[in-house]
C-alpha positions, 0 to 999 in steps of 0.5 A, a space after each residue: 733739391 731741384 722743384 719743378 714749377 708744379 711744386 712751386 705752385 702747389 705750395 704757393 699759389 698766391 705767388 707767396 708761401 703763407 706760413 701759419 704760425 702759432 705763438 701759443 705754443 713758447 717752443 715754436 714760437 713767440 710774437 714779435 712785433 717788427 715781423 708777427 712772430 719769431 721763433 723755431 717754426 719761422 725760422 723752419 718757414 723762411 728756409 723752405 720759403 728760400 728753397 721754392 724761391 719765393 717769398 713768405 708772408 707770415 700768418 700769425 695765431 695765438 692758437 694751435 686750432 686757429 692755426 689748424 684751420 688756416 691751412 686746413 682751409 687753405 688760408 695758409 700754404 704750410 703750417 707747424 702743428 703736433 701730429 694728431 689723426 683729428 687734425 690729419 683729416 686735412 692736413 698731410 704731416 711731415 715727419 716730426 722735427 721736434 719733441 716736446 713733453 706735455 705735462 700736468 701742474 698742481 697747487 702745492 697742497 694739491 692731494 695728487 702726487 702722480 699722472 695716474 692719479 689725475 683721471 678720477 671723478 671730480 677731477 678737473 683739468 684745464 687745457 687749452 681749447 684745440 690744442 694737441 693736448 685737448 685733442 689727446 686728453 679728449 680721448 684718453 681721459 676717461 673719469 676726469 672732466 676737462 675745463 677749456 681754456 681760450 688758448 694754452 698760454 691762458 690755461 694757468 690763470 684759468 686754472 688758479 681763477 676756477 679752482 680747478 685741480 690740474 692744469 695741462 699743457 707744454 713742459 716748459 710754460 708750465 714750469 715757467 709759471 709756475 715760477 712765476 706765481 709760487 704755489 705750484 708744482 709739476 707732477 712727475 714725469 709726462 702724459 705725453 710726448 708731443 710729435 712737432 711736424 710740418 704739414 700742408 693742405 692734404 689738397 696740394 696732393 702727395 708729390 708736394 707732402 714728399 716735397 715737405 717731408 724730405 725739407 724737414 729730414 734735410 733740416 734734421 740731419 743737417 743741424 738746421 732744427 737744432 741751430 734754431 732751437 738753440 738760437 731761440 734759447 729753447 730748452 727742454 725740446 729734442 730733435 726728432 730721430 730720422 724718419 724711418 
């Protein structure tokens, strides 16, 4: 893809493309140590990094809302988030690269057995503060009351501490603690499908969002995406169908 230097500059005006990484989410990423953070969105991050020609600087949350406001705020140039229309106010998305469930957790002898049986009065959900399934239970949740969570990887502790009735969150850190601490279960199939995009700064204008969208359809079709999810060792997320 052949970029003029107005694109160039318009995703990295520092001289560095400011990635904003969240490792609050396991699918997209983890922190690391040696680098700040490892994982499927870094990965995506450095190789669109290479393809403007400049460096990438890492700038690393353990939230999905911190990480909003970075580059909401222009504090980071790019950033991976699930597409949501709250978020959209600032933020222009790609198309989705990845697919990801979100689910509900119950104790064992919990008296629930379905999805549709969470949103009822005296009903408690956890969920992490900001997080896309904040955002999307926010709406939909009409009879249920929804406890707030520093962050999606807190949810299930806080869920066990204050006896709340369900927690909310990824499929897979769901299932990985509730392996981890016995005693629970996941509801049955999914209250929604997470839609994993790119996005920028709706500030750096339309000609640099296209730039964005074509490099994440170019990481799709090319086998990118589904080479770092299986370089991560992730299960349980899907590539995402094509953009039409």
């Amino acid at each position: 893809m052949s970029l003029s230097p107005d694109i160039v500059r318009a995703f990295a005006p520092t001289g560095r493309l400011r990635a904003s990484i969240n490792t609050g989410n396991p699918i997209l990423a983890a922190a690391d140590a040696a680098n700040g953070a490892r994982g499927v969105s870094v990965d995506l991050a450095r190789g669109f990094a290479t393809m403007l020609g400049v460096e990438l600087e890492l700038v690393v949350f353990e939230t999905a809302g911190k990480s909003v406001d970075a580059v909401t705020q222009e504090q980071a140039d790019i950033g991976f988030f699930a597409i949501d229309p709250k978020r959209g106010e600032g933020i222009r998305f790609t198309a989705p690269y990845v697919l990801i469930e979100g689910c509900y957790a119950v104790r064992e002898d919990s008296p629930l057995t379905s999805n549709e049986e969470v949103d009822r009065p005296g009903t408690t959900v956890v969920v992490g503060k900001g997080s896309a399934y904040d955002l999307f239970l926010s709406r939909e949740l009409k009879q249920a009351t929804i406890l707030h969570a520093p962050s999606s990887p807190a949810v299930v502790e806080q869920f066990l501490q204050q006896g709340a009735d369900v927690a909310a969150g990824v499929k897979q850190q769901l299932e990985a603690d509730a392996l981890r601490l016995g005693g629970m279960r996941l509801l049955p199939g999914r209250f929604m499908v997470i839609q994993q995009a790119m996005g920028c700064p709706r500030s750096r204008g339309e000609a640099a969002a296209a730039v964005l969208a074509a490099y994440v359809e170019e990481a799709k079709a090319g086998g990118e995406v589904a080479a770092a999810l299986q370089r991560h060792g992730i299960t349980g997320a899907a590539v995402a169908p094509a953009a039409r």
